[in-house]
C-alpha positions, 0 to 999 in steps of 0.5 A: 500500500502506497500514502497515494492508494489510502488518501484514494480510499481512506475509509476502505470502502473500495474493494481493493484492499481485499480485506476478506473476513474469514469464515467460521469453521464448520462446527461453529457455522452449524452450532450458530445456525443452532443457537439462533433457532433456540435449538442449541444444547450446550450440555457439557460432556457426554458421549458422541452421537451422529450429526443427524438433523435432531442431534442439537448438541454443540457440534464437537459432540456429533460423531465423526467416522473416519471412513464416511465423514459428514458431507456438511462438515467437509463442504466446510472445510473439515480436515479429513479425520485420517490425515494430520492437519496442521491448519484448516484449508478454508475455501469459499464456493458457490456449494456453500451459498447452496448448502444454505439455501437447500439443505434441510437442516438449515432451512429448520433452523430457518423456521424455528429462528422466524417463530423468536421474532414478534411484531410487524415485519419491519420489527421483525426485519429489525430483530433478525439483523439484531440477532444475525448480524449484531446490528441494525439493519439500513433503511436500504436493507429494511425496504429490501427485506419488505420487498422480498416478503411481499414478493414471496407472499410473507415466507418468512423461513425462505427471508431468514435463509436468506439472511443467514447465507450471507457472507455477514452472518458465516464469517467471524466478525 
């Protein structure tokens, strides 16, 4: 970086800079998706279980089988169990955005995450950026979200699929 590109972009707003967040790893991308439906048990301790759609345990207790590992956790960047792993490889795809936009544990966690939210939909749109982004969200993304609803005949699952797919919402901030 040269004094001449900063006083170009001083706010870094540009995307020159390429300050890429990095993503959660995968145990905690599923132990959010958890926490923000209600649905996560943070009992400590106990013995290992699959990673079925109905195991709400913290991740780190679901079972992994060296010969079949859990296809969820390696679109996410889960070392392989037979290989020593020094330090996670993280990649960013397009199988990831779809993974949250069609697999069905993400979309009922979706639901159960829109029957926390109360009041009218800009409340409710005002709430999900709350608990999603830790933030309000911008007038902008307010009359988006109102948009998106009307079209979608008021889905609000579908709305907060959305909103957990987003780049805000998987990364560590």
């Amino acid at each position: 970086m040269t004094p001449e590109h900063l006083a170009r972009d001083p706010e870094n707003k540009l995307l020159w800079r390429a300050n890429l967040k990095p993503r959660l790893d995968a145990e905690s991308l599923r132990d959010s998706l958890l926490a923000v439906a209600g649905h996560l048990d943070r009992t400590a301790g106990g013995p290992t279980q699959p990673l079925a759609d109905d195991f709400h345990r913290r991740t780190i207790y679901g079972y992994v089988g060296r010969t079949k590992p859990d296809p969820s956790l390696a679109l996410f960047d889960f070392p392989n169990p037979n290989n020593p792993t020094e330090k996670r490889t993280v990649t960013l795809g397009p199988m990831q955005r779809l993974y949250f936009l069609n697999n069905s544990f993400v979309a009922r966690q979706a639901e159960a995450y829109t029957q926390r939210l109360t009041g009218d939909d800009r409340t409710k749109i005002q709430q999900a950026y709350q608990t999603l982004y830790l933030r309000a969200p911008r007038e902008e993304e307010i009359a988006m979200g109102l948009q998106f609803l009307q079209q979608s005949g008021g889905s609000w699952p579908q709305y907060a699929q959305v909103l957990m797919t987003a780049t805000e919402f998987t990364a560590v901030n």
